[in-house]
C-alpha positions in Angstrom: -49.1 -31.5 23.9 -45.8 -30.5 24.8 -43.3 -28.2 23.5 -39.9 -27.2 22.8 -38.0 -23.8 22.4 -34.9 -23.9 20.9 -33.1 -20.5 20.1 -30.5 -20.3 17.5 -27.7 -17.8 15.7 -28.1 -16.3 12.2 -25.7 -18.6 10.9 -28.2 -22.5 11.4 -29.5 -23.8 8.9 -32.9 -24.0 10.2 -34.3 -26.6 7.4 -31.7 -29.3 7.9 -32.5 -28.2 12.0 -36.1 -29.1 11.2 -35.4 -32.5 9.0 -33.3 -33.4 12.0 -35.8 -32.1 14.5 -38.4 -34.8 12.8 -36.3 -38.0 12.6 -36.7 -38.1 16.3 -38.8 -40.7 17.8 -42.5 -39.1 18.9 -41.8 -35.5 17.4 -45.2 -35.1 15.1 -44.2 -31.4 13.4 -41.8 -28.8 13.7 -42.5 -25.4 12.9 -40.1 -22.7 12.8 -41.2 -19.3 14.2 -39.2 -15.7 13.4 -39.7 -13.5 16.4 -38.6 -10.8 14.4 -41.0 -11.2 12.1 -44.4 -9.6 12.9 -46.5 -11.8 10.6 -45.2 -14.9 13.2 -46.4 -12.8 16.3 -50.1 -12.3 14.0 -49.8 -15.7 13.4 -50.0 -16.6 17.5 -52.7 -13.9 17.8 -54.8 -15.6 15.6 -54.5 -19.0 16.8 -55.9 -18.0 20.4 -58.1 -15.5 18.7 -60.3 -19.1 17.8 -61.6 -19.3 21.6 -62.0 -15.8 22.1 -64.7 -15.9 18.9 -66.1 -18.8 20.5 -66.8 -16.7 24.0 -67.6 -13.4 21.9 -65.0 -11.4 23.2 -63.6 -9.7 20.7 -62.9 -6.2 22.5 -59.4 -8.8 23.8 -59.2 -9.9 20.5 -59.2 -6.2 18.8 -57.0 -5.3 21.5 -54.3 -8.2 21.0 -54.1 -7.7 17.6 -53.3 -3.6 17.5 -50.8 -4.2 20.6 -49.0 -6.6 18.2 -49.3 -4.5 15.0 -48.3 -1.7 17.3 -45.5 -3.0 19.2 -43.8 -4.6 15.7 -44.5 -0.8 14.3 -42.1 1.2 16.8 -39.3 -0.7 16.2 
């Protein structure tokens, strides 16, 4: 799977951007991520955090998660 970044202003209106987004030929789902929202960057934590379980290493998965709910914290 392949995918695409695409970076916008506050002013786009990112539903009618996704709509768009999905009329084209081969795109399968859109999904529209706020960096400056710290449940987007739990969101990414947990979706690697599926292999991690899988190899038992949660000491990087502990460690991920506070360096994310710490990072969002000191801004």
């Amino acid at each position: 799977m392949k995918y695409l970044k695409i970076h916008t202003d506050q002013k786009v209106d990112l539903e009618l951007l996704q709509n768009a987004i999905l009329q084209l030929k081969g795109v399968i789902s859109v999904e529209i991520i706020d960096e400056e929202n710290p449940e987007s960057e739990l969101k990414k934590a947990f979706a690697k955090t599926k292999e991690q379980l899988k190899k038992g290493d949660y000491e990087t998965l502990v460690n991920d998660i506070f360096e994310i709910l710490t990072k969002n914290n000191s801004k």
